[in-house]
Steps between C-alpha positions, in 0.01 A plus 500: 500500500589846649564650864432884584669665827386842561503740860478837615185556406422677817120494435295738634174709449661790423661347177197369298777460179671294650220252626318533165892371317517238754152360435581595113858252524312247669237486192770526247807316728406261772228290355591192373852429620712365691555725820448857657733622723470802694815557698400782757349836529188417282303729733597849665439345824297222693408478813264173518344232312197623685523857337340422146450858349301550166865482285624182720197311422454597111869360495405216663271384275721605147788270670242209584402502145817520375558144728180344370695514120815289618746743604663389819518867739788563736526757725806687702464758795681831424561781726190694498270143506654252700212449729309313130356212711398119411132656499524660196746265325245266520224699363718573235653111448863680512792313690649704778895524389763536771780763445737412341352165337675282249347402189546206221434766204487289162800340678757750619474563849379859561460713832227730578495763698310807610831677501474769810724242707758538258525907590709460783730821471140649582572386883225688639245397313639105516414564890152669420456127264653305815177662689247453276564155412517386876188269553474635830405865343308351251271319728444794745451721147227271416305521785461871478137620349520595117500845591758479677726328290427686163550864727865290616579360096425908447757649726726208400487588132579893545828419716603278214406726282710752686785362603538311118525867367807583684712187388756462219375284265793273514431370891148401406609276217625140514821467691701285234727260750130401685369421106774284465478293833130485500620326161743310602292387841282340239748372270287680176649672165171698495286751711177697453377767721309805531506775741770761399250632214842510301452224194750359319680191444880501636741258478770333774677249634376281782616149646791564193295496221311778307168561643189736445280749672138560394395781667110597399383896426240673761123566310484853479478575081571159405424090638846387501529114495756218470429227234625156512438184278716173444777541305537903571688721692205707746416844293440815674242670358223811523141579372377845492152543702337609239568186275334335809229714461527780806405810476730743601 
């Protein structure tokens, strides 16, 4: 019995490693267990179920056969893919996860989050997220032509790309008081999230007690995952690509 988290991916066709480790960890560590949970940014962007480029489809199908062995798939919206639809969760047999979602893991309550709404010393881009998430925008988005959305996810990408590059480090990490009430708000000991591309395991103190953060590594050299199994503490742990067999 075993559960894998992973996120930050940020597929794209430009990083071939990184979808070749993927499809390697899902051979060598998603068949044949319990549960899959990608918690947000698993592509570079999305902009409609109705897209379905070469790499989104040969995903696709690795994650549908990954299903067809057991393994229960969950799925989170991050920052750069929050507009994943039902479409393709259901051509992949993934559950569509709310963020933040609570979860009976082997019997300790656990929270999982994408992690970007926990940045909020980052106050401009917390309004940017306030945009982007408004159903509003996203239904006007999604009536654009393909075209005109990728040219829009383009432009998009290059201000974040810019304005990221001018910010101290420190504002676009967690803010630690919102950790602890997004804790508390759920009454859990234990949290797992993705987004800051910072992993490491760090310990606190929420609702009085001494609790944990999980926070999950970006794919970039390595596929950083969190293990869990009854009777363990969650691991944080790495693979090099090339154990996964990616080229370089």
């Amino acid at each position: 019995m075993t559960t894998r988290f992973i996120a930050d991916l940020h597929l794209e066709e430009s990083r071939r490693d990184v979808t070749d480790a993927f499809l390697g960890f899902l051979d060598g560590y998603a068949r044949n267990i319990d549960a899959l949970y990608i918690l947000g940014d698993f592509f570079e962007n999305w902009i409609g179920d109705d897209e379905r480029t070469p790499l989104q489809e040969e995903v696709a199908g690795a994650l549908k056969q990954v299903h067809a062995t057991g393994t229960r798939l969950y799925l989170m919206h991050g920052n750069r893919d929050f507009l994943i639809g039902q479409d393709f969760c259901d051509r992949i047999g993934a559950t569509l996860l709310d963020d933040p979602t609570c979860i009976d893991l082997y019997g300790e309550p656990t929270l999982l989050m994408h992690g970007d709404s926990l940045c909020t010393a980052d106050t401009e881009y917390m309004e940017f997220r306030a945009k982007m998430r408004n159903p509003e925008w996203q239904q006007a988005f999604l009536k654009r032509s393909l075209a005109e959305r990728q040219m829009v996810a383009r432009q998009l990408r290059e201000i974040s790309q810019a304005k990221n590059q001018g910010k101290e480090q420190a504002i676009m990490d967690v803010t630690p008081e919102e950790v602890v009430s997004a804790m508390e708000s759920q009454g859990v000991q234990r949290l797992i999230h993705g987004h800051t591309h910072r992993p490491a395991v760090h310990q606190l103190t929420a609702n009085g007690r001494p609790a944990t953060r999980y926070v999950t590594g970006d794919w970039h050299e390595k596929a950083w995952y969190i293990e869990a199994a009854p009777g363990h503490a969650p691991e944080l742990l790495s693979v090099s690509f090339t154990e996964l067999g990616a080229q370089p």
